[in-house]
C-alpha positions, 0 to 999 in steps of 0.5 A: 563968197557971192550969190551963186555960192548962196542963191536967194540968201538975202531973201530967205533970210529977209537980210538987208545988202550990208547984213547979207554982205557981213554974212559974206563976210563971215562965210568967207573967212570961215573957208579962208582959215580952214583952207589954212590948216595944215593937212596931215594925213594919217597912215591909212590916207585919211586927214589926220585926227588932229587936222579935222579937229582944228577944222572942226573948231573953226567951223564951230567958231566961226558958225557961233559968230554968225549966230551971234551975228543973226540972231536965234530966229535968223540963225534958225532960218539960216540952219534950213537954209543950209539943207537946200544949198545943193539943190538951190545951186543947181538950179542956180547954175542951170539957169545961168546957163539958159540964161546965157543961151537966151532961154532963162529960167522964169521964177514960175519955172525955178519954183517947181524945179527947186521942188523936184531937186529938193525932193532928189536931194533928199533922197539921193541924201538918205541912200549915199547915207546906206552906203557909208559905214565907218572908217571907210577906207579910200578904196571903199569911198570911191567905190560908193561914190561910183555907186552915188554917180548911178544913184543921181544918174536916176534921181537927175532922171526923175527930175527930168521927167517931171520937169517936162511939165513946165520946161521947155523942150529946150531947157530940158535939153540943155539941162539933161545934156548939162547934168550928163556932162557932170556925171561922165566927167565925175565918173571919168575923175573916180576912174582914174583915182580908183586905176591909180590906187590899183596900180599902187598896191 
């Protein structure tokens, strides 16, 4: 575990380094016991019952530790924290990539991205959601994750056009050109799942 998988950890959570690197600690070894279990699927080709439920137990394990370890306020802290993860490691991402072209992001700059990216992924969260039902077969989820690339094709869009109005014009290039690499190379790996369950019926 590290600060790109969890940027801004300590500050959100007002964590010292050695409480922040337990909590590293904790999240680490959560993913190492869960990586541990044995994976059987089942006839449909999904994980079996029984693996997510000794998944499920690790992560409630696990996760009581952590509580226990932050306290009711922390912990709480650290529940809204979870929500913005995806958004924080994007805008992370992005600039360490600027950063490695010599046009780093300012913190005048990550405030407002954050935002837009947080209002996205909100949004982007609530119309997958309409396309999920349950007992999804493999067909029907990669399909709808066809369908999400075009959703977060315009939701990466909207950002773009909002951030114009504090980025420059070539962080905003870098970033298109990145999020454009990451949603043809997504959609290229969903192709090919969904030509290969085609070829195998």
């Amino acid at each position: 575990m590290s600060v790109q998988l969890y940027p801004d950890l300590a500050q959100q959570l007002g964590l010292s380094p050695e409480q922040e690197q337990a909590v590293y600690d904790i999240l680490a070894q959560q993913q190492l016991d869960v990586s541990a279990v044995s994976v059987v699927m089942g006839a449909d080709g999904q994980i079996s019952e029984q693996t997510q439920r000794e998944r499920d137990e690790i992560w409630r394990r696990h996760n009581a530790d952590l509580a226990a370890y932050l306290g009711p306020a922390t912990w709480r802290r650290f529940q809204e924290y979870e929500t913005t993860l995806e958004a924080r490691r994007e805008v992370s991402s992005f600039g360490m990539l600027l950063g490695i072209e010599g046009k780093p992001l300012t913190d005048s700059q990550k405030g407002p991205l954050l935002k837009d990216m947080l209002v996205e992924q909100q949004r982007r969260a609530q119309e997958q959601q309409l396309r999920t039902y349950p007992n999804m077969d493999q067909r029907a989820k990669i399909e709808a994750a066809i369908q999400n690339l075009k959703g977060r094709e315009a939701s990466y869009q909207r950002i773009m056009n909002s951030a114009r109005v504090y980025l420059t014009p070539a962080q905003l290039q870098m970033i298109q050109e990145s999020m454009t690499r990451g949603i043809q190379n997504e959609r290229t790996e969903l192709n090919a799942q969904l030509a290969r369950l085609n070829g195998g019926r």
